[in-house]
NUKOL-152623 format. One record per residue (C-alpha): x, y, z. Coordinates in steps of 0.25 Angstrom, whole numbers, plus 5000, padded with zeros to 4 digits. Layout:
<domars>
(domar (X,Y,Z))
...
</domars>
This chain:
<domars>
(domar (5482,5553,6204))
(domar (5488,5559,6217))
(domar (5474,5566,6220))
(domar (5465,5554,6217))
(domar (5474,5545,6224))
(domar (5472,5554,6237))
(domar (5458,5556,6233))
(domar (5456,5542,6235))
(domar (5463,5542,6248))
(domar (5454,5552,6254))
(domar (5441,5539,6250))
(domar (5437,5529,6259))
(domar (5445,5517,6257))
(domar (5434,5507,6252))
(domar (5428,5519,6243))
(domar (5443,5520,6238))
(domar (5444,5506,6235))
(domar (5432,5504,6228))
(domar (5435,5517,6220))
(domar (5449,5510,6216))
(domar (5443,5496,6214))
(domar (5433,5503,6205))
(domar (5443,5510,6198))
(domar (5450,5499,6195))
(domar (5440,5490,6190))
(domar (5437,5503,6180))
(domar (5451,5501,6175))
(domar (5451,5487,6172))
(domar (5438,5489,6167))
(domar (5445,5497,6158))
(domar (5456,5488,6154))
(domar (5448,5478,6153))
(domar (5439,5484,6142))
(domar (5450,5491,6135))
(domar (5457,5475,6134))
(domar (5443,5471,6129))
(domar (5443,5481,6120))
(domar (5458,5477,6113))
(domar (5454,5462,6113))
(domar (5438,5464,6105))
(domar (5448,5473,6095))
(domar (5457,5462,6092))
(domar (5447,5451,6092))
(domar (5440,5461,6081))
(domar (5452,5464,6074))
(domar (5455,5449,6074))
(domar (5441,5443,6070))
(domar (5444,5455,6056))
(domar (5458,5450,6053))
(domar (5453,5435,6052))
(domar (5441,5440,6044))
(domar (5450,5446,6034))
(domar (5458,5436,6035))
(domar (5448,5426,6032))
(domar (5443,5431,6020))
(domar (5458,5428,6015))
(domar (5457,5415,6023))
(domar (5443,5411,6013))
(domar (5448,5414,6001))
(domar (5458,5407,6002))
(domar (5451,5393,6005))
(domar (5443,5396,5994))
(domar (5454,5398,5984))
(domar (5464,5388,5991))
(domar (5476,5396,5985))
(domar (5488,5396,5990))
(domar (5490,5412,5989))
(domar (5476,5415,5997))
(domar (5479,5403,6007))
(domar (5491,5409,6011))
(domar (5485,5424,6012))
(domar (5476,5417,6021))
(domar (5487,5411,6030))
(domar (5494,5425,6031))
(domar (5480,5431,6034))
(domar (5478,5421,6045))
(domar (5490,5421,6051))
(domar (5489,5438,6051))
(domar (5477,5436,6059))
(domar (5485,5426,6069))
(domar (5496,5434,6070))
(domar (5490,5448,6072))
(domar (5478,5441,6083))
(domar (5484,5428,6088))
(domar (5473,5427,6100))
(domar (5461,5432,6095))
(domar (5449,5424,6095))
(domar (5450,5424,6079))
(domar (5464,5416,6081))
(domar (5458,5401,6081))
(domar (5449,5403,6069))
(domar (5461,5410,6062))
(domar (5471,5398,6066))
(domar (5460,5389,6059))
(domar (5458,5396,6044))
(domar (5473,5397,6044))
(domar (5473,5381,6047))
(domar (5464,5379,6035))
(domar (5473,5389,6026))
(domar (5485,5381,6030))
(domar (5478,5368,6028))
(domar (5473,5373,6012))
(domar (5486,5378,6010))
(domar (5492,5361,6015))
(domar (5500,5367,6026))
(domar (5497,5356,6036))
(domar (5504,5360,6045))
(domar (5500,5374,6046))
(domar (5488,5371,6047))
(domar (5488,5361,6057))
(domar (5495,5373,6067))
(domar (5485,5383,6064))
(domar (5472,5373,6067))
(domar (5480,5368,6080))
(domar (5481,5385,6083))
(domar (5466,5387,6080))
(domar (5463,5374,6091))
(domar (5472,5381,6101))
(domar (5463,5394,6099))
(domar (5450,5387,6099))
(domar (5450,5373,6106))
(domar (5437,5371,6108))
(domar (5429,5378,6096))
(domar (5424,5377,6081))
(domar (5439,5380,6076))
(domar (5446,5372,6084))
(domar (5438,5360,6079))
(domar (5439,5366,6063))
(domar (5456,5366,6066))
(domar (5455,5353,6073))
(domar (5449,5344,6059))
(domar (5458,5354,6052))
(domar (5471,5350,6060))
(domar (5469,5334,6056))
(domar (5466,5339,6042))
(domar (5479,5345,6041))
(domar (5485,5334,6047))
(domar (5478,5323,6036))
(domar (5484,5333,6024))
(domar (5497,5333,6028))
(domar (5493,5319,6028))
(domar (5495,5314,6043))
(domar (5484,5306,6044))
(domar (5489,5301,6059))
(domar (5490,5315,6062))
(domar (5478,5318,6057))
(domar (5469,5309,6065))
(domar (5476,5313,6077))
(domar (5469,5325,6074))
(domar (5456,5320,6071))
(domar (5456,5312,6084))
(domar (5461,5325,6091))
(domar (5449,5333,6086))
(domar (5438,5323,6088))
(domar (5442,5320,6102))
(domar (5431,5326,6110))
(domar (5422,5329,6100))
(domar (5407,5326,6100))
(domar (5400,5320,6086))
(domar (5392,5332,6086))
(domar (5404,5341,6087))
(domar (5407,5350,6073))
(domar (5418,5341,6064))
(domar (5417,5327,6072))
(domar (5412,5321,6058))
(domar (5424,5329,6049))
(domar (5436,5324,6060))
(domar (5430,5310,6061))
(domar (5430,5309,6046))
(domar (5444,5315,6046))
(domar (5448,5305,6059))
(domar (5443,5294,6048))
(domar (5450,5297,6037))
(domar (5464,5300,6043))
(domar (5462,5285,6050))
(domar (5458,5281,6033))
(domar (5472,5286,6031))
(domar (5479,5281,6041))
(domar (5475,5266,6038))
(domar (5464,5266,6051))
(domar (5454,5259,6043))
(domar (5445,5254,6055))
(domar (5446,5268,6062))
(domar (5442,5275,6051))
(domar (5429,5267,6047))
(domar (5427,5270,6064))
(domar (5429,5284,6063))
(domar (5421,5285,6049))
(domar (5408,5278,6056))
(domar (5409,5284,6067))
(domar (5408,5298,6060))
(domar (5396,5292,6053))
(domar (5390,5290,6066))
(domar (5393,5302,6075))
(domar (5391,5313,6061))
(domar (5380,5306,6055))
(domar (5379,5320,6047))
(domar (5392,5320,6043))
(domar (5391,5327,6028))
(domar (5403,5317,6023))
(domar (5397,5303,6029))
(domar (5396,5299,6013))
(domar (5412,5302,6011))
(domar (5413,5292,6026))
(domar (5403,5281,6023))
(domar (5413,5279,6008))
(domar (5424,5280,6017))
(domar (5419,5268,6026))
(domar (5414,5260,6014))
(domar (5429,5261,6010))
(domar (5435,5256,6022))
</domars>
């Protein structure tokens, strides 16, 4: 070290500092890559345990047994613990919302969809845990509760936008059983009108013709 500090000594002092500035743009190249390197294998470490984990996750919505429901909360909740930020965290927060919901933890479930918003405000899942927050909320029943959440998650959203037609029914029905009779037939039409595709308008236009 003594030899290539006095080495450097002996350079010109602009040829010395481009010589240490490059030598310290290596080093952080380095690091740099090295901390890349870590991250990518963690993410794909990650991305396997909620694969496997998912497997456990699907059979246990098909069976809806009680016994494979909670081996597929213990299999999320691995996948949380052991890669609590990883870019797979918001989609695992969401299945583990839907497991706790089969299984009528309403509660439960409403954390884990609040985690998976947290983790992806703005995305596919964030909207999936939103609708399935006020669901929650309707089994437990709260209905107030519930259309608070309806409300939450359509504030914003275009007509256009994936789920406007499944939270405006679910805004309607929560007003139904909450004695808002005028509100709901407006909510009900108005679904009609801004989701004239909406594969359940049958189940809506029967649920006007009641009220």
């Amino acid at each position: 070290m003594r030899a290539i500090a006095a080495w450097l000594g002996d350079l010109p002092a602009a040829f010395r500092w481009s010589l240490v500035g490059a030598g310290a743009l290596v080093i952080l190249l380095a690091v740099g890559t090295g901390v890349f390197a870590i991250f990518e294998h963690r993410e794909a470490s990650a991305r396997r345990a909620l694969a496997g984990a998912g497997v456990t996750y699907r059979q246990a919505m098909a069976s809806r047994q009680e016994t494979e429901l909670k081996a597929a909360t213990d299999a999320l909740k691995q996948v949380l613990k052991d890669y609590p930020r990883s870019s797979v965290a918001a989609e695992t927060w969401y299945l583990l919302g839907n497991v706790e919901y089969q299984r009528r933890n309403a509660d439960a479930a409403i954390q884990a969809y609040e985690r998976a918003v947290e983790r992806d405000p703005g995305g596919t899942i964030a909207a999936l845990s939103r609708l399935g927050i006020a669901y929650a909320w309707e089994s437990k029943p709260d209905a107030a509760r519930a259309l608070v959440a309806y409300d939450r998650a359509l504030t914003g959203r275009r007509p256009s936008e994936f789920l406007h037609g499944e939270l405006l029914l679910g805004k309607a029905r929560a007003e139904e059983r909450l004695g808002q009779r005028s509100q709901a037939i407006e909510t009900y039409r108005k679904l009609l009108k801004e989701v004239p595709g909406f594969p359940r308008a049958e189940e809506v236009r029967m649920r006007l013709a009641i009220l």
